[in-house]
C-alpha positions in Angstrom: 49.6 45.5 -53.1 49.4 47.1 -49.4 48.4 50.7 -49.3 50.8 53.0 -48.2 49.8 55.3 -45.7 51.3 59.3 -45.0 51.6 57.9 -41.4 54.1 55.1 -42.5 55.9 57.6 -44.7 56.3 60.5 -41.6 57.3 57.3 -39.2 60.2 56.5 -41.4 61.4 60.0 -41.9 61.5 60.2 -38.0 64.7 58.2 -38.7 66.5 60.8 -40.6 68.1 63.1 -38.3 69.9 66.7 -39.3 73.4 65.6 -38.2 74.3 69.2 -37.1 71.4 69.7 -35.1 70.1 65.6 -34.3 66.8 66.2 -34.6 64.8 64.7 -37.0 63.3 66.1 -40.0 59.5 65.6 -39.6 60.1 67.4 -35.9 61.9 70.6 -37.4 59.8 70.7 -40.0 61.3 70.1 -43.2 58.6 67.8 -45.0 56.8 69.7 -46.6 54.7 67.7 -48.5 54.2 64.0 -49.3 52.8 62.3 -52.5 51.7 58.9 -53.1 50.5 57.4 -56.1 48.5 54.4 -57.0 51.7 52.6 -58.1 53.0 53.3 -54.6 55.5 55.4 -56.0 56.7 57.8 -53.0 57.5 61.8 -53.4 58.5 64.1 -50.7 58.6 67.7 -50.7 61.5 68.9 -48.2 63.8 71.8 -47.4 66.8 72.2 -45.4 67.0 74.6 -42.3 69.2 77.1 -44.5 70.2 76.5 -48.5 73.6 76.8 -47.8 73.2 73.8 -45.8 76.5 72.0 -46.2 74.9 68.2 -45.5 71.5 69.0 -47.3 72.9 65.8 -49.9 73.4 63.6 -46.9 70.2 64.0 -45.5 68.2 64.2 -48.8 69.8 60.3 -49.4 69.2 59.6 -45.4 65.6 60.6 -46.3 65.6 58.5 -49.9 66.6 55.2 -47.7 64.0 55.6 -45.2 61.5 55.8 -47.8 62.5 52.8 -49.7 63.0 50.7 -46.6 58.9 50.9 -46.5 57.5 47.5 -47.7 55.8 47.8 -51.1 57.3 51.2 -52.1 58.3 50.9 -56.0 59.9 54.5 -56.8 61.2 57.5 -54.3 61.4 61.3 -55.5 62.8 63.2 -52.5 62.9 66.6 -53.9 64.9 69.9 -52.0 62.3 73.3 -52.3 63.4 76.5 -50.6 60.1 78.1 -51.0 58.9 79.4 -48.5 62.1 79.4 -46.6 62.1 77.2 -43.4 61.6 79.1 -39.8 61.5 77.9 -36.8 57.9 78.2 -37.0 57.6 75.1 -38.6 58.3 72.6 -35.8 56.9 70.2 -34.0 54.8 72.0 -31.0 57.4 69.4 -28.4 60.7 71.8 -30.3 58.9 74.6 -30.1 58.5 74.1 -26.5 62.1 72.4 -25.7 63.5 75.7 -27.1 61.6 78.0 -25.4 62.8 76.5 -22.2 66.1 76.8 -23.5 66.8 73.2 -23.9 67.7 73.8 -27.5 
């Protein structure tokens, strides 16, 4: 059974764009935290940029396709926490630049 890496798992969730913003989730910030057991079972700790977030299902399913698109993965858990609350704070260093220039 190949090992499954957090690299492979972040690559993959590069795929799954906010729709309202199209950007993807590892470059906002949303994953939180990733989990990966012996069995190559998959969990993700995620968030949404606001928990009133009317596509938060959408993307939480985008996000559960990527993950089982990765060769070998057996079970996915993509799970929505709002604590702490997502900030801006929490992007990629290439956002937080794009929107200081204004380019976001």
């Amino acid at each position: 059974m190949a090992e499954i890496t957090k690299e492979q798992v972040l690559k993959v969730l590069e795929r799954v764009n906010d729709p309202e913003l199209r950007i993807n989730i590892v470059d906002l910030g949303l994953v939180y935290d990733i989990e990966i057991t012996e069995d190559n079972n998959v969990g993700i700790d995620m968030t949404l940029t606001t928990q009133a977030c009317p596509v938060g299902p959408l993307i939480q399913m985008q996000a559960e396709a990527a993950l089982k698109s990765i060769p070998g993965v057996n079970q996915v858990d993509v799970r929505l926490v709002f604590d702490p609350p997502w900030t801006p704070d929490r992007m990629s260093p290439r956002l937080k630049k794009a929107r200081e220039m204004g380019l976001l």
